[in-house]
VOPAGU-2260 file (C-alpha; in pm, 1 decimal, decimal comma):
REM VOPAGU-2260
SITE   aa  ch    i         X         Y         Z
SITE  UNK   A    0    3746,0   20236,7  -12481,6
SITE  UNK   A    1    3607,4   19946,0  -12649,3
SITE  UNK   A    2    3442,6   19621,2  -12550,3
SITE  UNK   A    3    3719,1   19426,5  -12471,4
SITE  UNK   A    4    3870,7   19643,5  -12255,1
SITE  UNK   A    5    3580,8   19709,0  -12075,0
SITE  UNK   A    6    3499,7   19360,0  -11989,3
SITE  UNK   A    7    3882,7   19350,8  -11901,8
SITE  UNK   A    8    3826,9   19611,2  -11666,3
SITE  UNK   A    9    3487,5   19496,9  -11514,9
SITE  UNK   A   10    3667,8   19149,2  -11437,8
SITE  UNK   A   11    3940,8   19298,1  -11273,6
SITE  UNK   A   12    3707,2   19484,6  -11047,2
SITE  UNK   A   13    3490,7   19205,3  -10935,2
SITE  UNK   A   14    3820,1   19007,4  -10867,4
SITE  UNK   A   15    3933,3   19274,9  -10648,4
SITE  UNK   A   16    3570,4   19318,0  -10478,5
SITE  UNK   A   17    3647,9   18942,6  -10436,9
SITE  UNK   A   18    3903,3   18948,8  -10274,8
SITE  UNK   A   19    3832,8   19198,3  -10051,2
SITE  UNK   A   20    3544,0   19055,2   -9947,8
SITE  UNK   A   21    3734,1   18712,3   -9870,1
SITE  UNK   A   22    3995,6   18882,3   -9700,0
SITE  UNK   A   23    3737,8   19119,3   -9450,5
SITE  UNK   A   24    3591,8   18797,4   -9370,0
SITE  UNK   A   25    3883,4   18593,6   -9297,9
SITE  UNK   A   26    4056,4   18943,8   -9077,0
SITE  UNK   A   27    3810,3   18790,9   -8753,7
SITE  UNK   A   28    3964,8   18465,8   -8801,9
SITE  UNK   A   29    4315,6   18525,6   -8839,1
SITE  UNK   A   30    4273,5   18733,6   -8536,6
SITE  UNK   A   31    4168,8   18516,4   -8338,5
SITE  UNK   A   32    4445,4   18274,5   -8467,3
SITE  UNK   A   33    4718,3   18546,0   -8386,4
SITE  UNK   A   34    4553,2   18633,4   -8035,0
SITE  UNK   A   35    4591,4   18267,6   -7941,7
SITE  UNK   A   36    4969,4   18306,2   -7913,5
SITE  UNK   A   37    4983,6   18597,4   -7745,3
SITE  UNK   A   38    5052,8   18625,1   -7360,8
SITE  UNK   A   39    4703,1   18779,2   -7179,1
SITE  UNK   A   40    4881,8   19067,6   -7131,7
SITE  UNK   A   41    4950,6   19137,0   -7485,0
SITE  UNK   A   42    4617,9   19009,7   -7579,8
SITE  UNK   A   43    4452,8   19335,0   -7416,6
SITE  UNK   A   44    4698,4   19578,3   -7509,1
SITE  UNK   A   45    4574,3   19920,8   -7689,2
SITE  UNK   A   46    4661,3   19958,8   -7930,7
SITE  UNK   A   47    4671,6   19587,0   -8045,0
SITE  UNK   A   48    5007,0   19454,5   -8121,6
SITE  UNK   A   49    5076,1   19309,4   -8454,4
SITE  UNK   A   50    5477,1   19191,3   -8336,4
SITE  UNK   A   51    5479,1   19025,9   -8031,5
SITE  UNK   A   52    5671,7   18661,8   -7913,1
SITE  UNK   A   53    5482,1   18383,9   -7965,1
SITE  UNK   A   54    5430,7   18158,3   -7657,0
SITE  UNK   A   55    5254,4   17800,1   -7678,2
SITE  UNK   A   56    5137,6   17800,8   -7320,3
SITE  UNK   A   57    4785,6   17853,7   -7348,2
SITE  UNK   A   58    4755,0   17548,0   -7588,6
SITE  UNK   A   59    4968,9   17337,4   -7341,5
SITE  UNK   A   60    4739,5   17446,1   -7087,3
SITE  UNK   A   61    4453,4   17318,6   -7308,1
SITE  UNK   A   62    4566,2   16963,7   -7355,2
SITE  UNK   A   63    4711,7   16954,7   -6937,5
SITE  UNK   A   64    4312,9   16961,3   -6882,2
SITE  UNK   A   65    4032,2   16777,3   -6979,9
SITE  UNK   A   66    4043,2   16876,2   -7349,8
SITE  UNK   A   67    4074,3   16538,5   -7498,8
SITE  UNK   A   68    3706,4   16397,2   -7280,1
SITE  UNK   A   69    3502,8   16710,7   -7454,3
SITE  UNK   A   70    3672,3   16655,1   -7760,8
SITE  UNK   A   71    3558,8   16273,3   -7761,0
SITE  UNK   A   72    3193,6   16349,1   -7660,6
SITE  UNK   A   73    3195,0   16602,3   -7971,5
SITE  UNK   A   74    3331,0   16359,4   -8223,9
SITE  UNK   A   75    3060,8   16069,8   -8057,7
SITE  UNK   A   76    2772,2   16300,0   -8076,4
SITE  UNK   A   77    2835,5   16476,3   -8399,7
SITE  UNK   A   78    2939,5   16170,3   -8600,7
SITE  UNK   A   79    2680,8   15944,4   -8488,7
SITE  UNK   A   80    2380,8   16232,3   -8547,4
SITE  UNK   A   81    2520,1   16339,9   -8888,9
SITE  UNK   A   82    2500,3   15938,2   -8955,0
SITE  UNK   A   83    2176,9   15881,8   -8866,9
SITE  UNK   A   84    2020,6   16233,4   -8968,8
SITE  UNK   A   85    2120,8   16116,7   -9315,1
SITE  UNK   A   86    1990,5   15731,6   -9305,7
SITE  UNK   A   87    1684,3   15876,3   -9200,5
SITE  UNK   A   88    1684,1   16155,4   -9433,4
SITE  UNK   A   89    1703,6   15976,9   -9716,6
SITE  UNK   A   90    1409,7   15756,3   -9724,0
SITE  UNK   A   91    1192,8   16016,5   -9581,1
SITE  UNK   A   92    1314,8   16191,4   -9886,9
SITE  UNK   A   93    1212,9   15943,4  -10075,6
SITE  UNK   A   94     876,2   15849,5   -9929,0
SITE  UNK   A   95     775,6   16277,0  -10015,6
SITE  UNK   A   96     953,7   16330,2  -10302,6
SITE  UNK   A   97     986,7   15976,6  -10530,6
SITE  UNK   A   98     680,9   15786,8  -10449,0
SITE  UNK   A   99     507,5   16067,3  -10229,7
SITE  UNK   A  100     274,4   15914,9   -9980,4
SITE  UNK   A  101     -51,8   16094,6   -9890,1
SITE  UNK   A  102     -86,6   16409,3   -9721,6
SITE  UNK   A  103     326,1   16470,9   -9827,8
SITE  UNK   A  104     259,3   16844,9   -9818,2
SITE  UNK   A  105     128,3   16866,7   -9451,4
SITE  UNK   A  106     428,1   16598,3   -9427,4
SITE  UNK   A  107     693,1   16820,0   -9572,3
SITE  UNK   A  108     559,3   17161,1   -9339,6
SITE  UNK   A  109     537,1   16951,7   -9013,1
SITE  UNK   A  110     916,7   16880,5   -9061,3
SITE  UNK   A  111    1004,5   17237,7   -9113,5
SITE  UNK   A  112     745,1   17364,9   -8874,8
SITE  UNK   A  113     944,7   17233,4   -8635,0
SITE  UNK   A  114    1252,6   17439,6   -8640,4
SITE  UNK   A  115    1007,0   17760,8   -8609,6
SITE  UNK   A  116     986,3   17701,4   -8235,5
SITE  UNK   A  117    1271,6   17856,5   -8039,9
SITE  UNK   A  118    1490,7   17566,6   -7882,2
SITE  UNK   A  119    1471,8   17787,3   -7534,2
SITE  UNK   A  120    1117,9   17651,3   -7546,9
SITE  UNK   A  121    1161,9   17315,5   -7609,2
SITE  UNK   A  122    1449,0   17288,8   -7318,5
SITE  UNK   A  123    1235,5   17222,2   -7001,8
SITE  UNK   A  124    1074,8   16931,3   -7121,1
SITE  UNK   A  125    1330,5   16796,4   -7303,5
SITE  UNK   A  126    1543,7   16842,3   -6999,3
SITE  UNK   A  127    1260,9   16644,3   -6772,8
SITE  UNK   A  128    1207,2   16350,9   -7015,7
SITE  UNK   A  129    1581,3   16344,9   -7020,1
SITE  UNK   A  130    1626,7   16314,0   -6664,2
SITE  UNK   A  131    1316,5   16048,0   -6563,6
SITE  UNK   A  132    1543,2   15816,9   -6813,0
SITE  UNK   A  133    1847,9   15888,6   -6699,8
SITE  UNK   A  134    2013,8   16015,9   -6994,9
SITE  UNK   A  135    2107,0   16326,9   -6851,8
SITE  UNK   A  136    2519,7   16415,5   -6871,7
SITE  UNK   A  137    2500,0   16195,6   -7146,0
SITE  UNK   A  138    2659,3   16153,6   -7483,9
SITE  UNK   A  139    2333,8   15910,6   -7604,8
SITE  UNK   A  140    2122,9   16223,2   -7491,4
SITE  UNK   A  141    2318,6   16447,2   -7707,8
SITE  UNK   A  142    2292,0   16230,8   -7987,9
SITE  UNK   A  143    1927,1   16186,1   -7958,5
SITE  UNK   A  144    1868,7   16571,6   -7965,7
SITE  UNK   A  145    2123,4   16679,5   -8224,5
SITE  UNK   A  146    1932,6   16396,1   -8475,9
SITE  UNK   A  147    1614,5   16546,0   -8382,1
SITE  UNK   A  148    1752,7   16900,4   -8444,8
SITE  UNK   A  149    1929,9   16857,0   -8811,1
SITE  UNK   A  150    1663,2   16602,9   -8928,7
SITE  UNK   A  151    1417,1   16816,0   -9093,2
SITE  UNK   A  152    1676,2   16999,6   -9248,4
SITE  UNK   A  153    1860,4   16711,9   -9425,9
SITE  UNK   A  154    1522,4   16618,7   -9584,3
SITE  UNK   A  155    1467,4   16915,9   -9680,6
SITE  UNK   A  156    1822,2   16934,2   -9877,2
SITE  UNK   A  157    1794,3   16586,0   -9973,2
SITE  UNK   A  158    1441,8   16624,2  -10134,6
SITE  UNK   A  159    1549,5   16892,5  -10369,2
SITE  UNK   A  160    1848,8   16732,8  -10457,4
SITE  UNK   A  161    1605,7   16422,5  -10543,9
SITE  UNK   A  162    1392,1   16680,6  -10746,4
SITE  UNK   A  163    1637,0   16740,1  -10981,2
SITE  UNK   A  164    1705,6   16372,0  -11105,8
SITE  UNK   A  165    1513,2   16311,9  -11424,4
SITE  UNK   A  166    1134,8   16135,4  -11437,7
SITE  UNK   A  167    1332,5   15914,7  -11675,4
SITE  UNK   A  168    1562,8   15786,4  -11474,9
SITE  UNK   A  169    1314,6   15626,7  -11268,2
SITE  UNK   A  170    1099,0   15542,5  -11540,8
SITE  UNK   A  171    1416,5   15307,9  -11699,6
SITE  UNK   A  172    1476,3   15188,9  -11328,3
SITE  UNK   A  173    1139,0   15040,7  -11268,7
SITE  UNK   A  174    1078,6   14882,0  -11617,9
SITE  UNK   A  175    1429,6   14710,9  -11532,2
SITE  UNK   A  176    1186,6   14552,8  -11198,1
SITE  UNK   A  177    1413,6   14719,4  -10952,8
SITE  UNK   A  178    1286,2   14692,7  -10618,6
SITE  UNK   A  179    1246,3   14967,7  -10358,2
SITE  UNK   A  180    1610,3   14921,2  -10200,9
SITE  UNK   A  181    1810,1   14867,7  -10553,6
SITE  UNK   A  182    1621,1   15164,7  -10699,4
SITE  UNK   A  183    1762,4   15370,1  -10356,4
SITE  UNK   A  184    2054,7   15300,0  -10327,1
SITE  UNK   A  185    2155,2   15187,0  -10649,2
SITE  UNK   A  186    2091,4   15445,2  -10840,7
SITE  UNK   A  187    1976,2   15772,4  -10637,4
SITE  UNK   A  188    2202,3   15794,3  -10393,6
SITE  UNK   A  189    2498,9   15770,6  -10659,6
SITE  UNK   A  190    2344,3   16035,9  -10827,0
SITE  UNK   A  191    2275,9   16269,6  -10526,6
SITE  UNK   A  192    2591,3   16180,6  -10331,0
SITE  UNK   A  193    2772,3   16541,0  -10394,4
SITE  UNK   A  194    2428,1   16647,7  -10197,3
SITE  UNK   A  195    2459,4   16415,6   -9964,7
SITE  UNK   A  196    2823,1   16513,0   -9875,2
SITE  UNK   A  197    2665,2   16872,7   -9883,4
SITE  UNK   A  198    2381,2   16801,9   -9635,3
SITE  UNK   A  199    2625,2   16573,4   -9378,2
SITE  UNK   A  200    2880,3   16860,0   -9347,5
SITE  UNK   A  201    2598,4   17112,7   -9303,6
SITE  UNK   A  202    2443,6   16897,4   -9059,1
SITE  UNK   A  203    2784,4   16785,0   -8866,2
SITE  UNK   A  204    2921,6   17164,2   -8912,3
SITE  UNK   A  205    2522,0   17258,0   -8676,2
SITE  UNK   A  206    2615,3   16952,4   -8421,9
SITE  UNK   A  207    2967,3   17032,9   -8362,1
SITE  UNK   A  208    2918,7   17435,3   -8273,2
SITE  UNK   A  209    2608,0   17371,9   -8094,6
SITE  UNK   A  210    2616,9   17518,5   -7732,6
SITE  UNK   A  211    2270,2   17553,9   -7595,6
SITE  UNK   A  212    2146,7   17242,6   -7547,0
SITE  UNK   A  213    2471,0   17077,5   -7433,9
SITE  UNK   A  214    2531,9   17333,3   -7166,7
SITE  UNK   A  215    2169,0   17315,0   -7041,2
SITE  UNK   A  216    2174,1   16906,8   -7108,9
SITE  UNK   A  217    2524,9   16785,0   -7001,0
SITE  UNK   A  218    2830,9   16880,1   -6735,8
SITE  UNK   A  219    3126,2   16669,9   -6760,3
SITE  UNK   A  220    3000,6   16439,5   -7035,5
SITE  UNK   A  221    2957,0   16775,4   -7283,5
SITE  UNK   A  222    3118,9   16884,7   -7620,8
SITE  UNK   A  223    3399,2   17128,4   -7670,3
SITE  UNK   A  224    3138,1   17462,2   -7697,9
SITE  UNK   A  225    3111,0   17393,2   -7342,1
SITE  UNK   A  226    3503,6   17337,6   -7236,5
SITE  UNK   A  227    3536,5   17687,3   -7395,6
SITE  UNK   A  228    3277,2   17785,7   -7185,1
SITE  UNK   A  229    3531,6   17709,4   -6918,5
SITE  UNK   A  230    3740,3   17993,5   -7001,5
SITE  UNK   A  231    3494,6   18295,3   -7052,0
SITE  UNK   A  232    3566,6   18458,1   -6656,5
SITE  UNK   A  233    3450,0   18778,1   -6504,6
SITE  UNK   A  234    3733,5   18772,0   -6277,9
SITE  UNK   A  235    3979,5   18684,6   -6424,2
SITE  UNK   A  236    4161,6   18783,7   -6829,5
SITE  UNK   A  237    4133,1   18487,2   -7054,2
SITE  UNK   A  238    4137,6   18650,8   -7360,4
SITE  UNK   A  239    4456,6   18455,0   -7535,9
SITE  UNK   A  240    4378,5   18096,1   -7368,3
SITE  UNK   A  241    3987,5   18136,4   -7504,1
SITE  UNK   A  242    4147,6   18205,8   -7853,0
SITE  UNK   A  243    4336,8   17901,0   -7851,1
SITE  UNK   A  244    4013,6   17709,1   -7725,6
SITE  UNK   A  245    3822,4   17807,4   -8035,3
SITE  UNK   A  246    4121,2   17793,7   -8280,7
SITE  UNK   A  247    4096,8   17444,4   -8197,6
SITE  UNK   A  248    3742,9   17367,4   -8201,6
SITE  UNK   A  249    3755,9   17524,6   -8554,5
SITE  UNK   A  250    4000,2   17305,6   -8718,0
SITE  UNK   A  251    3812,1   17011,4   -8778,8
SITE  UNK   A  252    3528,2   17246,7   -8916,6
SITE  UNK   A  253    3771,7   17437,4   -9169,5
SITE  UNK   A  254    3938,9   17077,6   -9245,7
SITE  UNK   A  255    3602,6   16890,8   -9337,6
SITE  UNK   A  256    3518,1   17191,8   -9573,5
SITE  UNK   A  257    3836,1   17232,6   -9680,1
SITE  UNK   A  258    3871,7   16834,7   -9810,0
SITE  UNK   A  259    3523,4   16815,2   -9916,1
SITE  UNK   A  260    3496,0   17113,4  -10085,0
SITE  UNK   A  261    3464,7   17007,0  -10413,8
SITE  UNK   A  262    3142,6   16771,1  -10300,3
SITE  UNK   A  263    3015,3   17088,9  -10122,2
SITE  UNK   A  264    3017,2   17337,8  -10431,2
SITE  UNK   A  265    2858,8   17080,4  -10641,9
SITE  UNK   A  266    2589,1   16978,1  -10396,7
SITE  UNK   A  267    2496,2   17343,8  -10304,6
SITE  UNK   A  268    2489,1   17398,7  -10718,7
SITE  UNK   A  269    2271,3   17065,1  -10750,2
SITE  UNK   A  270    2055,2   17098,8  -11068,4
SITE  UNK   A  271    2145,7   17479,1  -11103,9
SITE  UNK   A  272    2276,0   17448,9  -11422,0
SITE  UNK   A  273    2119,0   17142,9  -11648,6
């Protein structure tokens, strides 16, 4: 066997460990996706049923409720976070990585030191300064805490992708007497923007699945976690209808990553190769 038949060989084994690999981790999803038209009956059976008839009743059931109020909370708080997580994030980015101010180490650790503490912790007194101002049951409150909980990993992101833009770059920019705002958003955020993409769907992908704190923060006023919530019964079988619940609160995920996965795989490879 020579060379070139063993590299033919070793190629077609790693695309078949590939795709195996793809395909054991998309079998949960497609499940799920199948499940969701099932009746709850057919849902439990044993052994599972692969050929059943299709009914659309649980997702009718879904939009007769209150669907479309949980779904606008979790477009309003996870836009509006991701948006501000990454206006922040890039100057504080900036200030540690560009033009570091003093002390950016200690800077750098008390950002990430603070997703070391576990958010059960942190609920109480979030949840008592929430309620003396009144925010509680409120989509402002969820924005508030879903900034405060992707922040420190957006700068983190966006610093390294800064790290990887050449000394010379800024060298050219300044002897060109480009001022703090032209040199930001002129010229590094063009070049970091498949990072940027990166970070925001990282950070939106966090706000939009996050359950905790919205069903310990808000009631009617919550995200669509907590409609699915809903659905999970002791008493009763909700197997099928809780299927269609989260095939829906996945689409916009798989959609966003689908569309901007181009940005994604070169943001995530930022500077790997240079």
């Amino acid at each position: 066997m020579n060379r070139k038949t063993s590299k033919a060989i070793l190629n077609a084994l790693l695309s078949a460990l590939t795709w195996l690999g793809a395909l054991l981790m998309f079998a949960p999803i497609a499940w799920m996706v199948l499940t969701s038209f099932k009746t709850e009956q057919d849902a439990i059976s044993s052994p599972p049923l692969l050929f059943f008839k299709p009914t659309l009743a649980h997702y009718v059931r879904i939009f007769d409720g209150d669907f479309a109020a949980f779904a606008i909370h979790s477009i309003l708080a996870t836009g509006i976070s991701t948006a501000i997580v990454i206006c922040l994030a890039v100057p504080a980015a900036y200030a540690i990585c560009v033009r570091p101010v003093e002390k950016w180490r200690d800077v750098l650790f008390f950002f990430i030191s603070t997703k070391m503490m576990p958010i059960a912790a942190g609920i109480v007194p979030i949840y008592l300064v929430a309620q003396s101002l009144g925010l509680l049951n409120t989509s402002l409150l969820l924005i508030v805490v879903y900034t405060s909980m992707n922040l420190p990993l957006a700068v983190w992101m966006i610093r390294s992708f800064m790290n990887e833009i050449p000394v010379e770059v800024f060298d050219a920019v300044r002897v060109d007497g480009a001022g703090f705002f032209r040199e930001l958003l002129r010229v590094i955020v063009p070049l970091i923007m498949p990072g940027l993409a990166s970070t925001a769907l990282l950070c939106g992908i966090f706000a939009w699945n996050e359950f905790f704190l919205a069903v310990n923060l808000t009631t009617t006023s919550s995200t669509l976690p907590v409609f699915l919530q809903k659905f999970l019964s002791f008493g009763e079988l909700y197997t099928a209808q809780v299927a269609a619940v989260a095939t829906l609160l996945n689409i916009p995920v798989v959609a966003a990553g689908w569309l901007a996965q181009k940005s994604l795989t070169r943001g995530l490879t930022f500077g790997a190769v240079r």
